[in-house]
N, CA, C and O of each residue as an XYZ file, in Angstrom:
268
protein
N     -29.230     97.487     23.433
C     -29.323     98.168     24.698
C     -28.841     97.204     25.780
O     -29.458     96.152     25.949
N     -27.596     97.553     26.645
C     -27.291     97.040     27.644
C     -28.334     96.954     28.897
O     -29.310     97.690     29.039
N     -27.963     95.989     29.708
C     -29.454     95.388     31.126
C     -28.921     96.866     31.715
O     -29.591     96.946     32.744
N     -28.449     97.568     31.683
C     -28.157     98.967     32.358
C     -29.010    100.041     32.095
O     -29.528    100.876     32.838
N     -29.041     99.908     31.241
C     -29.937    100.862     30.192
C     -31.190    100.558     30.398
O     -32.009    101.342     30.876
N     -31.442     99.310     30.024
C     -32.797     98.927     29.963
C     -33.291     99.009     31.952
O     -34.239     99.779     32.108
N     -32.908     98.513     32.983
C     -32.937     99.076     34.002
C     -33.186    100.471     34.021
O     -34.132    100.864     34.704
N     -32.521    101.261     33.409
C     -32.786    102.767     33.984
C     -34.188    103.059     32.975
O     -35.053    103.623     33.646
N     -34.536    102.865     31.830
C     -35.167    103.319     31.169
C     -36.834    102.618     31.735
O     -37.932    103.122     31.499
N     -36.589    101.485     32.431
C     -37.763    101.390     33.201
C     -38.037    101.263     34.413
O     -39.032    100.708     34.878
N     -36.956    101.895     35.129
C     -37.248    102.418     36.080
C     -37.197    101.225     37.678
O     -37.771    101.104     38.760
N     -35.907    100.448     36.726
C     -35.541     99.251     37.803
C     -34.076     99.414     38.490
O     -33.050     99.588     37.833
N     -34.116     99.352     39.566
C     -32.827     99.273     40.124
C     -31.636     98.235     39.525
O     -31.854     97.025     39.581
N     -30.486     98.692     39.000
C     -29.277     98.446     37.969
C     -28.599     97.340     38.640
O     -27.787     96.565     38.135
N     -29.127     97.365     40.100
C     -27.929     96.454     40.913
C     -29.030     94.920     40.684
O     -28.532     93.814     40.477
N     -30.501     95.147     40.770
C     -31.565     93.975     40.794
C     -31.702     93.078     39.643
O     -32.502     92.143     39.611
N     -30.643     93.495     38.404
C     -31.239     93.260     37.456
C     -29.720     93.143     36.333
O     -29.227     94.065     35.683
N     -29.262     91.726     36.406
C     -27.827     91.417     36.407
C     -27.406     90.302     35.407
O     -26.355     89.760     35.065
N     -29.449     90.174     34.933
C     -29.644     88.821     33.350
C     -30.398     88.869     33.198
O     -31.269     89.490     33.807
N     -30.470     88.221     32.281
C     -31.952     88.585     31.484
C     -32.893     87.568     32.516
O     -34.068     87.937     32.513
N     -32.666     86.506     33.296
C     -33.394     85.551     33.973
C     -33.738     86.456     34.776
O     -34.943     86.642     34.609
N     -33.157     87.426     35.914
C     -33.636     88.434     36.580
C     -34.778     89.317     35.912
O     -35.726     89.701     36.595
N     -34.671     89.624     34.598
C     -35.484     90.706     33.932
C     -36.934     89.162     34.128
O     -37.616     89.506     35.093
N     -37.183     88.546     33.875
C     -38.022     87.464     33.701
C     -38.979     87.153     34.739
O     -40.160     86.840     34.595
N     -37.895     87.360     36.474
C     -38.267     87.341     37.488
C     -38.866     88.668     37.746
O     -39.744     88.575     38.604
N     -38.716     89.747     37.347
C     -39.088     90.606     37.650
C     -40.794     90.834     37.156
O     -41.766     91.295     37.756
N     -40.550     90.098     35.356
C     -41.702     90.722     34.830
C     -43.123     89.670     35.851
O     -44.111     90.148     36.408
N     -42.778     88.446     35.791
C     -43.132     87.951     36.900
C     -44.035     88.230     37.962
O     -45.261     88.226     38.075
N     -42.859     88.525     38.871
C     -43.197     89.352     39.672
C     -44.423     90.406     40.005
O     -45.258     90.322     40.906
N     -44.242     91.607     38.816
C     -45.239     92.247     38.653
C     -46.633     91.991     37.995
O     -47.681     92.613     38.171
N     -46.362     90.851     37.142
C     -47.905     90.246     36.839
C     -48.408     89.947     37.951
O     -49.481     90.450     38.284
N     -47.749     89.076     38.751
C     -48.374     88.621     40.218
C     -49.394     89.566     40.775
O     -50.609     89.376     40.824
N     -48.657     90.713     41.229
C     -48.481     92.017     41.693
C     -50.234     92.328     41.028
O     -51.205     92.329     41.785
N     -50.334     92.537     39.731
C     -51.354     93.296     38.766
C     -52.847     92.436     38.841
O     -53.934     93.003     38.729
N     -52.686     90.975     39.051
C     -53.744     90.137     38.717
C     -54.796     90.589     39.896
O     -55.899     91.080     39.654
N     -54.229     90.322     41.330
C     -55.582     90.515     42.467
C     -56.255     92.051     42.105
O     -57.460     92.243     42.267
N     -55.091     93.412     41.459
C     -55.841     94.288     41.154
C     -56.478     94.316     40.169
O     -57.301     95.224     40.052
N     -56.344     93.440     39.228
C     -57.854     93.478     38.039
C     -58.362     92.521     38.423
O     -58.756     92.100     37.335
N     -58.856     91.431     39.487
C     -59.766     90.830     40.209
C     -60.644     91.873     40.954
O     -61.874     91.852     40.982
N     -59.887     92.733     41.518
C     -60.573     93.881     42.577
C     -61.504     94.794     41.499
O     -62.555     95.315     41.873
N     -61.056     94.911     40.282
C     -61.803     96.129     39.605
C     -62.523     95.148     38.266
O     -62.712     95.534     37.113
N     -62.790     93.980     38.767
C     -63.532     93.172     37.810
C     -62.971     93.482     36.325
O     -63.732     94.114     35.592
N     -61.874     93.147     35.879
C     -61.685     92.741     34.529
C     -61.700     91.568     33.944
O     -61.045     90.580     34.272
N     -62.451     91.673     33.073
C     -63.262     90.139     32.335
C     -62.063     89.734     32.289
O     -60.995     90.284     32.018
N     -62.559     88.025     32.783
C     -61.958     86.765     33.468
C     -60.940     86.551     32.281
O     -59.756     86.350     32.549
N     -61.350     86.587     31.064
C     -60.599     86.037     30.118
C     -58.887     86.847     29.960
O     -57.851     86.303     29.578
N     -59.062     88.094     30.345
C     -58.225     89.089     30.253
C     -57.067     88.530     31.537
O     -55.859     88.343     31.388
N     -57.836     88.358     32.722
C     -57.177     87.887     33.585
C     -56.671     86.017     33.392
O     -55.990     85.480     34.267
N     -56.946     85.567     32.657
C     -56.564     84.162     32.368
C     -55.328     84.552     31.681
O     -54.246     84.606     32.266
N     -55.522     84.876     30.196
C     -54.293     85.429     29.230
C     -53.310     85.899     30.298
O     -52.299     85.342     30.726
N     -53.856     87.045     30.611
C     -52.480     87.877     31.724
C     -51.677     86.376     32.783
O     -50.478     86.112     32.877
N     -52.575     85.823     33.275
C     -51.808     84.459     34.099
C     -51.073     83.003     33.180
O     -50.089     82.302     33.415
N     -51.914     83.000     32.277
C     -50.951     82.004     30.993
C     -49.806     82.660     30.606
O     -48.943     81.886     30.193
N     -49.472     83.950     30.596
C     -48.290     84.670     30.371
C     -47.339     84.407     31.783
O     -46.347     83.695     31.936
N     -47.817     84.982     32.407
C     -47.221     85.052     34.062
C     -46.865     83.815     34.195
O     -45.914     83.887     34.973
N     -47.041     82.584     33.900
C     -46.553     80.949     33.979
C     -45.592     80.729     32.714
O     -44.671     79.913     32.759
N     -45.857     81.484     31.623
C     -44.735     81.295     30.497
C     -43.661     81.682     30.899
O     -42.722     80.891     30.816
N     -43.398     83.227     31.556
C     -41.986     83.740     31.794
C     -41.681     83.175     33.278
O     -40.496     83.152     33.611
N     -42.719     82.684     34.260
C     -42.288     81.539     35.243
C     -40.868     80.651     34.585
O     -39.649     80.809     34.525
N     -41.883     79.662     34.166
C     -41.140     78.226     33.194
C     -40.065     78.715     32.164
O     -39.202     77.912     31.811
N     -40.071     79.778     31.747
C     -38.875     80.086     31.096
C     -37.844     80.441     31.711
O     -36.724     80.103     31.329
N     -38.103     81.353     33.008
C     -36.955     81.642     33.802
C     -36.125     80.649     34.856
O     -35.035     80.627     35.428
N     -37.425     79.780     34.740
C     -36.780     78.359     35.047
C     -36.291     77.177     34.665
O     -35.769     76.294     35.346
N     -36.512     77.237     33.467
C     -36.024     76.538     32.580
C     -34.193     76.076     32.103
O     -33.487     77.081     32.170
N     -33.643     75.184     31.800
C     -32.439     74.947     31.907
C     -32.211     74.675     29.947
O     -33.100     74.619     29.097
N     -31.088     74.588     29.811
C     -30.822     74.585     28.034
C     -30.271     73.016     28.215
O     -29.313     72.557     28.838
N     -31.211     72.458     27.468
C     -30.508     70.805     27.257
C     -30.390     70.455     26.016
O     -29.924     69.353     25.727
């Protein structure tokens, strides 16, 4: 599946989303986005740790360089 495809099929704008490092920033992004709302509706801490050890993996990966 082309980043075109995969853009439309979830519902991301085609022009935002131009590598896979963008797809990375995005997912990102929306963890950010998700964490203060399962702080707000109390989801056990551990759930919210995992969810942020992820959210720092695709960080450092999207930042990451190939040596």
């Amino acid at each position: 599946m082309n980043l075109d495809k995969v853009a439309k099929k979830h519902g991301i704008n085609p022009n935002s989303l131009n590598g896979k490092d963008d797809g990375l920033k995005i997912a990102v992004k929306s963890i950010q986005q998700l964490i203060p709302i399962f702080e707000k509706r109390n989801i056990d801490n551990q759930t919210i740790r995992d969810i942020k050890k992820l959210e720092e993996f695709l960080f450092d990966v999207s930042d990451s360089t190939i040596e």
